[in-house]
N, C-alpha and C positions, 0 to 999 in steps of 0.2 A: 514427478508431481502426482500425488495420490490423491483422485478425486474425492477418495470416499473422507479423507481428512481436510476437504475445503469447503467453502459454502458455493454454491452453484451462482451466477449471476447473469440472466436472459436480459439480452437487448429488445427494443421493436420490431426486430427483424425476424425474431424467433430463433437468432443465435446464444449460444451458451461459453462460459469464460467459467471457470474455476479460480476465484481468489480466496486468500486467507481473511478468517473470521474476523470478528469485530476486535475482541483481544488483542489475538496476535496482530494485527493490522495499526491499532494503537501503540504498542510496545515497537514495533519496525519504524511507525512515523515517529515517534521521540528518540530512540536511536539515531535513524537517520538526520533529523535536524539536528539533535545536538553534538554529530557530528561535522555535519554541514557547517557549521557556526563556529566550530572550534578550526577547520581547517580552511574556509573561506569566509573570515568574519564581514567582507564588506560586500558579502555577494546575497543578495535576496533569493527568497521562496519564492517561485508564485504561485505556485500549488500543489498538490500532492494527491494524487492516484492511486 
């Protein structure tokens, strides 16, 4: 994981998490559901992180 290619994300705690940009973040959640849906059609989202 290459920090310098993720956006930085601080908690209240003053801890720090590296996740992907708003973009790429977008494009991984429509992948991911639409294949959530395609292989388990009668199972719910209930959120995504």
């Amino acid at each position: 994981m290459d920090e310098q290619s993720r956006a930085a994300k601080r908690n209240k705690f003053g801890g720090t998490k590296y996740v992907y940009r708003p973009d790429e973040m977008k494009a991984l959640r429509s992948f991911f559901y639409t294949e959530w849906q395609h292989r388990f059609p009668d199972a719910p989202i209930l959120y995504w992180t």
